[in-house]
Structure formats: C-alpha cells, structure tokens
C-alpha positions in Angstrom: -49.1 -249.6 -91.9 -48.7 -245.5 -91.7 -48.8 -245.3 -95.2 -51.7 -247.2 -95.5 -53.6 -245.5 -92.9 -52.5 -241.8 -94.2 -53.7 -243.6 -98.0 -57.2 -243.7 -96.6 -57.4 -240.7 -95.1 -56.1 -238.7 -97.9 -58.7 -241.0 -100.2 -61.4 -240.2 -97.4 -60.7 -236.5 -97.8 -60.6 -236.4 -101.6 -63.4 -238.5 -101.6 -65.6 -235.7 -99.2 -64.3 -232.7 -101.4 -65.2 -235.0 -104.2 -69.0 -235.3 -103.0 -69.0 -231.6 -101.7 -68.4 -230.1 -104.9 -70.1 -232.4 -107.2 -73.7 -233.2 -105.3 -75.3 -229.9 -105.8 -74.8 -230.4 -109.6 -76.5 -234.3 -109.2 -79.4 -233.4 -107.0 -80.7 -230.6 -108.7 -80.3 -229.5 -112.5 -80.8 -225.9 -113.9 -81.1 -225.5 -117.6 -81.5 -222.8 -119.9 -85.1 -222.6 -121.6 -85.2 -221.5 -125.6 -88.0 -220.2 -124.7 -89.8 -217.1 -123.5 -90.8 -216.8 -119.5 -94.1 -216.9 -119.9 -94.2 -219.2 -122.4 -92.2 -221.9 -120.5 -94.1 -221.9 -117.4 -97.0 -222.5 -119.8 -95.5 -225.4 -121.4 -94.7 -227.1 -118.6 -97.7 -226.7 -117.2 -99.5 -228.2 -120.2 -97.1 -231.1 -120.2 -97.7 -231.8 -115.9 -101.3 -231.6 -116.8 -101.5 -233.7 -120.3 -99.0 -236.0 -118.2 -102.0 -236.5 -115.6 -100.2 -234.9 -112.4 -102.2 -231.9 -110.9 -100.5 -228.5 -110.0 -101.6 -227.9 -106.5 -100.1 -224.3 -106.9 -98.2 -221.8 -109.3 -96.2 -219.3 -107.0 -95.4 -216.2 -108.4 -92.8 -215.1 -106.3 -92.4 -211.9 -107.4 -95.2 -210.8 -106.9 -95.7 -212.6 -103.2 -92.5 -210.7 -102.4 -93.6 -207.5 -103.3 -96.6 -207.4 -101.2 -94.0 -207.7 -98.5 -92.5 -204.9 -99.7 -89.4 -206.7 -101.2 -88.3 -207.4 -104.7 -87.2 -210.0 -106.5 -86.9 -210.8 -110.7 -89.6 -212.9 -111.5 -89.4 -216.7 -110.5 -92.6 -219.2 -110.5 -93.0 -221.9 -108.5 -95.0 -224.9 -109.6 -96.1 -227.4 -107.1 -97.1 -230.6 -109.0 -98.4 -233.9 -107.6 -99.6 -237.2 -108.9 -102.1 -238.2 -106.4 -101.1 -242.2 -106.1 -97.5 -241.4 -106.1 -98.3 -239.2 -102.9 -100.3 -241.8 -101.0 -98.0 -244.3 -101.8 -95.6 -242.5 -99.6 -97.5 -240.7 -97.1 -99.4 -244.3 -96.2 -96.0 -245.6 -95.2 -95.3 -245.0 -92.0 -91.5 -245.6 -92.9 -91.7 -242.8 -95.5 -94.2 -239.8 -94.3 -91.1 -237.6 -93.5 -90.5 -237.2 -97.1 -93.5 -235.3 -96.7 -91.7 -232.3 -96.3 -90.4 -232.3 -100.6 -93.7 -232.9 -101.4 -95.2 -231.6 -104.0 -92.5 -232.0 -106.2 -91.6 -228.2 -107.5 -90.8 -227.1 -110.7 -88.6 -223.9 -110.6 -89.2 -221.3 -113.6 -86.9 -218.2 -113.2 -84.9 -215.6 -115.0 -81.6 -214.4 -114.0 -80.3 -210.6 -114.5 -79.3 -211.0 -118.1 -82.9 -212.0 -119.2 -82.0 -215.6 -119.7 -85.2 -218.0 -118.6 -83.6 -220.8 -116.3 -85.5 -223.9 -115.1 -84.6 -226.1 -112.1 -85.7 -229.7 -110.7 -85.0 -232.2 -108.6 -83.4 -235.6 -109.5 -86.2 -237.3 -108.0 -84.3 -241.0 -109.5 -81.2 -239.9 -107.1 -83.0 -238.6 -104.5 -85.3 -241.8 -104.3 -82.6 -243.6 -104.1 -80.9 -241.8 -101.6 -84.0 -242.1 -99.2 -85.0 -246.1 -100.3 -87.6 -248.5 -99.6 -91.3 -247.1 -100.6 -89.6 -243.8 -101.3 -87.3 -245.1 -103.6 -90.1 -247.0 -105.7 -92.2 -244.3 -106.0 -89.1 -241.5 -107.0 -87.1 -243.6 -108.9 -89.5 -245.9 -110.7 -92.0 -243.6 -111.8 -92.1 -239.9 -110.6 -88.8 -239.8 -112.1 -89.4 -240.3 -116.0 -92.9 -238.7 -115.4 -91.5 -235.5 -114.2 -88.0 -235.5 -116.8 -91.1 -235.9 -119.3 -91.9 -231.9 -118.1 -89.2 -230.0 -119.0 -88.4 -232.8 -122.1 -88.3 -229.7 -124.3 -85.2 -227.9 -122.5 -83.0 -230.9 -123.9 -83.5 -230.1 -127.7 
C-alpha cells in the first residue's frame, strides 16, 4: 500500500511540474512574423476586418507609455470583437465573468534584435477550459475565426 500511495504522489507531482511548465506554451502562442512591423499589424487588421470582426481599438503602446514618461519598443495591441460571439456570452448569466478577456487581443510586438513577434490566445483551449456557453462560442467558432488572422505566420 506505501508504494502505491508514494506512486501517486510522485505521479501527482510530475504531473503539476508537467502542467506548470508546459501550459504557458498551450494557452498562448508567439510566432515570428516574415513580415515587416508595420506591415503585419496591417495585415491582420485587414484579415479581422475582411473576416467580419470589428477592432474596437489598436493600442500603440509605445507610444501610451511614453506620454507617461516611460519607454518601451514598440508593441500594438489589437482589440477585436465579433459582435454575436460577445452577446452570446455576456447574455449568459453563467458566463459574463469572461467578460474580463474580452475583446479578444491580438499582440504585435518586436523584441531587441528587430524580429516582429505576434501572440494570441488559444481561444479553443481556453473555451474549453471555461465550458458551457463559453466553450461554444471560443471553441466552435471564435477559435478558427481568429487562427484565420495570423493564417499567414504559418507559411
């Protein structure tokens, strides 16, 4: 019986490093853009727009922090939303707390040796993770809608 019980413990523990180290990497994915800064936010933006989501806001981080007297390298933010998607959720009682990721964001940023990086949620997992309306809405739809985006950073 003690080796059985120390078994599951040491599979718990391996299991929690496991999860530690590896969910950052499954929730959100950053990958290298071919192309230019300025010309991947616009390409995204053309795609959420064509795809028939609206951008509710394009931070420019940069420049937000340096009227705060920081700096920063330049990072956009782009809040996208499909209006039906949204009231899906937010009319379910069950679900409104997910409020708080919306709008889905679309990272566009460029790191110290000039490479153009974009990030995103796995809104499939993270539906999932949430369930019930939430997890009809992320994973059925928003998810393929929103891979659609940044399509063009798996070639």
């Amino acid at each position: 019986m003690k080796k059985i019980l120390t078994g599951i413990i040491i599979g718990f523990v391996l299991f929690a490093v496991i999860a530690k180290l590896a969910a950052p990497g499954l929730m959100l994915k950053e990958r290298v853009s071919p192309l230019s800064y300025e010309e991947t936010v616009q390409k995204i933006e053309s795609a959420v727009t064509n795809g028939g989501w609206v951008i509710s806001s394009n931070m420019d981080m940069q420049k937000s922090l340096a009227k705060r007297g920081q700096t920063a390298p330049r990072v956009t933010l782009l809040k996208i939303c499909e209006p039906h998607y949204a009231a899906e959720i937010l009319n379910d009682d069950d679900s409104m707390y997910v409020s708080l990721m919306m709008p889905c964001t679309i990272s566009v940023y460029e790191k110290s040796d000039g490479s153009v990086y974009v990030a995103t949620m796995n809104a499939g997992l993270m539906g999932r993770m949430f369930g019930g309306t939430v997890a009809k809405m992320m994973g059925g739809s928003v998810a393929p809608e929103t891979a659609a985006f940044t399509a063009f950073l798996n070639q």
